[in-house]
C-alpha positions, 0 to 999 in steps of 0.5 A: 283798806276799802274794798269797792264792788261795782255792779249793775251794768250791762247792754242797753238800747240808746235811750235806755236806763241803767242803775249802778250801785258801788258797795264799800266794805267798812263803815269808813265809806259815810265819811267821804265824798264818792265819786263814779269814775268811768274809762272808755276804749282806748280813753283814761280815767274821767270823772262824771258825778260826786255826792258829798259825804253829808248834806251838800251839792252834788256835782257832774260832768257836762257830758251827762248832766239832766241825764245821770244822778248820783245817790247814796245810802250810808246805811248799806254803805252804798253809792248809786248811779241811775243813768238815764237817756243812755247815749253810744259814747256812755259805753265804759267801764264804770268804778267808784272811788273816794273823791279826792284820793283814791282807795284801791280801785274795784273791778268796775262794771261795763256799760254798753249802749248800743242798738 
């Protein structure tokens, strides 16, 4: 089984930066596309970016297209996500996954924006 570790949040000024990174254990990682997942207050789960496992296209929520860009480095078995512009309702907790069908979920790390 996958374990997933997510880090790199915190409190941010609108119009800040972020970058998250998503470390998976085991080299089965580099064979699936991923994706950054985040839930807000009182919300459910909502996707917002994937990158395929290769070449190919990444994909993002409207919500945070030109804002947000999603990366990975398969050598360190990492995904990334370098949030810019942050906004108020960018405020969440924010998970990695496998896209498509869910390992078990890691502990998130929480984003807040907010002046």
């Amino acid at each position: 089984q996958v374990q997933l570790v997510e880090s790199g949040g915190g409190l941010v000024q609108p119009g800040g930066s972020l970058r998250l990174s998503c470390v998976a254990s085991g080299s089965i990682f580099r064979m699936y596309s991923m994706g950054w997942y985040r839930q807000a207050p009182g919300k459910q789960r909502a996707l917002v970016a994937t990158i395929p496992s290769s070449s190919g296209n990444t994909w993002y929520a409207d919500s945070v297209k030109g804002r947000f860009t999603i990366s990975r480095d398969s050598t360190k078995n990492t995904v990334y996500l370098q949030m810019n512009n942050l906004k108020p309702e960018d405020t969440a907790d924010y998970y990695c996954n496998r896209f498509g069908s869910s390992w078990s979920w890691g502990q998130g790390t929480q984003v807040t924006v907010s002046s």
